[in-house]
C-alpha positions, 0 to 999 in steps of 0.5 A, spaced: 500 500 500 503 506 497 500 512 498 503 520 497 503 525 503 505 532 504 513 532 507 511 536 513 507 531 516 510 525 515 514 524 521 507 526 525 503 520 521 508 514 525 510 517 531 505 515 536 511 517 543 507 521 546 500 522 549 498 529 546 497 531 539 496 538 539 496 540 531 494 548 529 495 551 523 493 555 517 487 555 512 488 548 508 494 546 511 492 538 510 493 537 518 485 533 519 487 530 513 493 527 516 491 526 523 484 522 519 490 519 515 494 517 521 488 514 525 487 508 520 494 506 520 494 506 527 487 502 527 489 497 521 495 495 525 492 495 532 486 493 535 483 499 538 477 503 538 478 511 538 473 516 539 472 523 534 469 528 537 467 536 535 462 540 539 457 538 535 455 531 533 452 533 526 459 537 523 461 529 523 458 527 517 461 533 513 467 534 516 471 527 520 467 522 517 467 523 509 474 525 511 475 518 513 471 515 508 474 518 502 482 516 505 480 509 506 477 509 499 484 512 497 487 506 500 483 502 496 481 498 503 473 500 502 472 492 501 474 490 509 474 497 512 466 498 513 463 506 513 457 505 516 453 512 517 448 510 522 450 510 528 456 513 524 462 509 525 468 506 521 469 498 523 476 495 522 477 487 520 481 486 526 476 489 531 478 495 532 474 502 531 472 509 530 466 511 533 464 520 532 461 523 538 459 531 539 459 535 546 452 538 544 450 531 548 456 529 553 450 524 556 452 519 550 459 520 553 458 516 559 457 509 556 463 509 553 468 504 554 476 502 553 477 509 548 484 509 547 485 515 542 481 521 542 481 526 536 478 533 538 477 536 531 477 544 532 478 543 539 478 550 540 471 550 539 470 545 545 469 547 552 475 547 557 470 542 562 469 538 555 477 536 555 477 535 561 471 530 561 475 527 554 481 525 559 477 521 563 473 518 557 480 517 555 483 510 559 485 502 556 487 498 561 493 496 557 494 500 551 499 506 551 494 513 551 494 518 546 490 525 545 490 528 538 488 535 538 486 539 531 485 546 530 487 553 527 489 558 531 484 562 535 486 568 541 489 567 546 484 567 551 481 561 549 482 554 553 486 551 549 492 556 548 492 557 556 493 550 556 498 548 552 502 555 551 501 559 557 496 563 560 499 569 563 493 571 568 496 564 573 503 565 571 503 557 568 507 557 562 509 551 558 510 554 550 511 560 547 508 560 540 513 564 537 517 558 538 512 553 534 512 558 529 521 558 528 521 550 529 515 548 527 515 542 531 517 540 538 516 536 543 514 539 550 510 537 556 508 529 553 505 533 548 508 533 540 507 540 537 505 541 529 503 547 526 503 548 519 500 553 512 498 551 506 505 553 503 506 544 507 500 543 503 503 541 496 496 538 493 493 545 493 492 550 488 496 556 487 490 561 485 487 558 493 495 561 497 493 567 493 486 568 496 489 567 502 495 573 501 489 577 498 487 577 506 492 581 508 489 587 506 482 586 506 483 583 513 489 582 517 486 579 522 483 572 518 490 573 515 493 572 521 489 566 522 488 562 515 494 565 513 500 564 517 497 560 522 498 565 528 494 565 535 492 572 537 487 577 538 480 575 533 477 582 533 478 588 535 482 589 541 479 595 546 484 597 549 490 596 544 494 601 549 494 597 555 500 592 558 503 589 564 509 591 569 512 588 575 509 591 580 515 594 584 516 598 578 508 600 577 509 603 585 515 607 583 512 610 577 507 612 581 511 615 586 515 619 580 507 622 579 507 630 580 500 629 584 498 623 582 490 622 582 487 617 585 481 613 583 477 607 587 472 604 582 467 598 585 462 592 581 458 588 585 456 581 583 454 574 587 453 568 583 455 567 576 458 575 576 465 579 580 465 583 586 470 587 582 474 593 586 480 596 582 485 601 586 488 607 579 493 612 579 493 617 573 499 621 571 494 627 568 499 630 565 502 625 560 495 621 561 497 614 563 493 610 567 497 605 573 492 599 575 496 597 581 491 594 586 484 589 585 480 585 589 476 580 585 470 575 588 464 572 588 459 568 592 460 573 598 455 576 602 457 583 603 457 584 611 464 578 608 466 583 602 466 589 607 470 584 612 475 583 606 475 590 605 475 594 611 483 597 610 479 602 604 474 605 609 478 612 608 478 612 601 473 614 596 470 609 592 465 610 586 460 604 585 455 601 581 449 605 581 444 600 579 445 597 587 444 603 592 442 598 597 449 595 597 451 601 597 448 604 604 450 598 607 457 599 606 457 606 608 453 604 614 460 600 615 464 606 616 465 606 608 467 612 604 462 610 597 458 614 593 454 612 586 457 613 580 452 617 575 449 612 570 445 614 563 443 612 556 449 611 553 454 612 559 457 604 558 459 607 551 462 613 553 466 611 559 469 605 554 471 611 549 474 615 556 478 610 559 480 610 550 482 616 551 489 614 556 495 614 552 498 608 556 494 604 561 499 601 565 497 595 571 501 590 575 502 583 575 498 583 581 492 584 579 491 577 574 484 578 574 485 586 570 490 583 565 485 576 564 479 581 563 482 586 559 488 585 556 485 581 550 479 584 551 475 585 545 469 589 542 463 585 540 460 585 532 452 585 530 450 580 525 453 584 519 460 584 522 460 591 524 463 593 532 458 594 537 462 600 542 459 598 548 459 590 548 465 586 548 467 579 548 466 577 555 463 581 560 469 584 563 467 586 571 474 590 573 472 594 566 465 597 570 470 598 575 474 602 572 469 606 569 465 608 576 472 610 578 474 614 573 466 617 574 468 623 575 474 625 571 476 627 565 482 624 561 482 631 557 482 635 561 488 637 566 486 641 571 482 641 578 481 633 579 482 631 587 490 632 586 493 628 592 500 630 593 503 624 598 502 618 595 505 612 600 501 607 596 
């Protein structure tokens, strides 16, 4: 049996040292083609039963079950390899098989046994807590484990970059991608990393590498995706101007301020959003602001937040006006809150201040700020247009940010509650 596969994938096919697969490349670069393609040698030789998942069941049929049907029809094995369609499934001579779930149904996991391989094709799609109930699917009393991940690149605030790159707001790093793009492969943490263009297919087209290079005017964010490969930020981004420092060297900066202006911004939340209060320094006449302190919680009863809260009872904090009982309570705890002004369009006009800085500078102590915000991107409609007052997540050390900065104005340079002495 001979069959002709693309260079860049043909250590990949026959190496089986480890057990995860993360695969991620550009727009026609051959990887679910290849990862099908290995999957039927491997299951031609051993007798396994391996699992192919996507978040919805009904994308199989179109995409990972004609994929394999059309390979073993290319292998000339379509008389003992069956294709059966309902339940699709592809049954081997030899006993093993391939059965096709989708997470929009994780009650038929269950009755799954003896999985030993496990394809999640556009993994990013796929929720975190889904991989992780996979891993536990994934289990043979005797067979080596192997899961093999599939997907073109996505932002960096989806799961499955946190997990096998790194993910700034916990500190945990295993790769940088940058470097996945140099060498294009590497082995790391039990984990063999791919990642591929269309230039590694050699079965494409040119006129279809064209369609992709004419993105990079039309649309450089797709033609960061389907053309080069490269995670980043899909939309966007809110505050282009922010970035991370030490904390040591945020705090000295500052100190250097010439009457810095402080602001202390509060949104509430219990169950499913954030207690989030964010401490701010503004450097008015270069127009920076510092983020150097946060408090982040939830499922906390307010007589606990105040507890947790009480060494700011001296500062002034502005806070979401849409909770005045909230707010009594903690001025009856000896608290100096008071309501920030909301309106029609306020949400809009507050991102466009915050916008406004010319650098928004926040400590790496504050993880919750840097993982709402670093990222954080605008939502669009239907047609694709920007929504200036809806984003991708809903960002709560963003409200509080917008309540304490309720009553200055970045333009401006004069009469802000200047405070000299900073001790921070």
């Amino acid at each position: 049996m001979e069959k002709e596969v693309n260079p860049r994938f043909r250590d990949f096919l026959f190496d089986w040292s480890q057990k995860f697969y993360f695969l991620v490349g550009g727009y026609g670069s051959s990887k679910s083609y290849h990862v099908a393609l290995k999957l039927v040698l491997k299951l031609i030789q051993e007798k396994r039963t391996a699992l192919v998942v996507r978040e919805v069941y009904d994308t199989h049929r179109d995409s990972t079950f004609s994929l394999l049907e059309e390979i073993i029809i290319d292998l000339g094995l379509d008389h003992k390899i069956r294709c059966v369609s309902s339940p699709m499934q592809v049954r081997f001579p030899n006993g093993s098989k391939i059965i096709f779930k989708g997470m929009d149904k994780p009650a038929k996991l269950k009755s799954i046994n003896n999985i030993s391989i496990v394809w999640i094709e556009e993994c990013s799609e796929v929720k975190y807590d889904g991989f992780k109930e996979l891993l536990g699917r994934l289990r043979h009393p005797n067979l080596q484990l192997h899961m093999i991940l599939s997907t073109n690149p996505v932002s960096k605030g989806n799961w499955s970059y946190k997990h096998f790159f790194k993910d700034d707001s916990n500190d945990f790093f295993v790769l940088d991608d940058a470097e996945l793009y140099k060498e294009r492969t590497i082995f790391r943490n039990k984990t063999y990393y791919h990642h591929s263009t269309a230039d590694d297919n050699l079965f494409l087209p040119i006129s279809y590498i064209e369609q992709l290079e004419d993105l990079k005017t039309h649309d450089p964010d797709l033609y960061r995706i389907a053309r080069k490969g490269h995670f980043g930020v899909n939309g966007k981004l809110v505050l282009p101007q922010f970035r991370v420092m030490k904390h040591e060297e945020v705090m000295k900066s500052i100190r250097a301020i010439d009457r810095p202006v402080l602001k202390n911004g509060m949104d509430f939340g219990f169950v499913d959003s954030y207690n989030a209060l964010v401490r701010m320094a503004i450097d008015h006449q270069k127009k920076i602001l510092y983020i150097y302190w946060q408090y982040y919680k939830n499922d906390t009863t307010d007589d606990r937040t105040a507890e947790d809260l009480k060494e700011l009872k001296k500062v002034l904090i502005k806070a979401d006006s849409a909770e005045p009982k909230t707010i009594q309570f903690f001025r009856q705890q000896g608290f100096l809150m008071k309501a920030a002004k909301k309106f029609q369009g306020s949400r809009q006009q507050y991102t466009k201040k915050v916008k406004r800085f010319k650098e928004i500078i926040c400590s790496d102590k504050c993880p919750d700020v840097i993982r709402e915000l670093k990222d954080l991107t605008f939502a669009v409609d239907k047609d694709g247009n920007i929504i200036e007052d809806e984003f991708n997540i809903d960002p709560h050390t963003f409200s509080a940010i917008w309540y304490g900065l309720d009553d200055y104005e970045v333009s401006s340079l004069k009469g802000h509650g200047v405070t000299r002495n900073f001790k921070g």
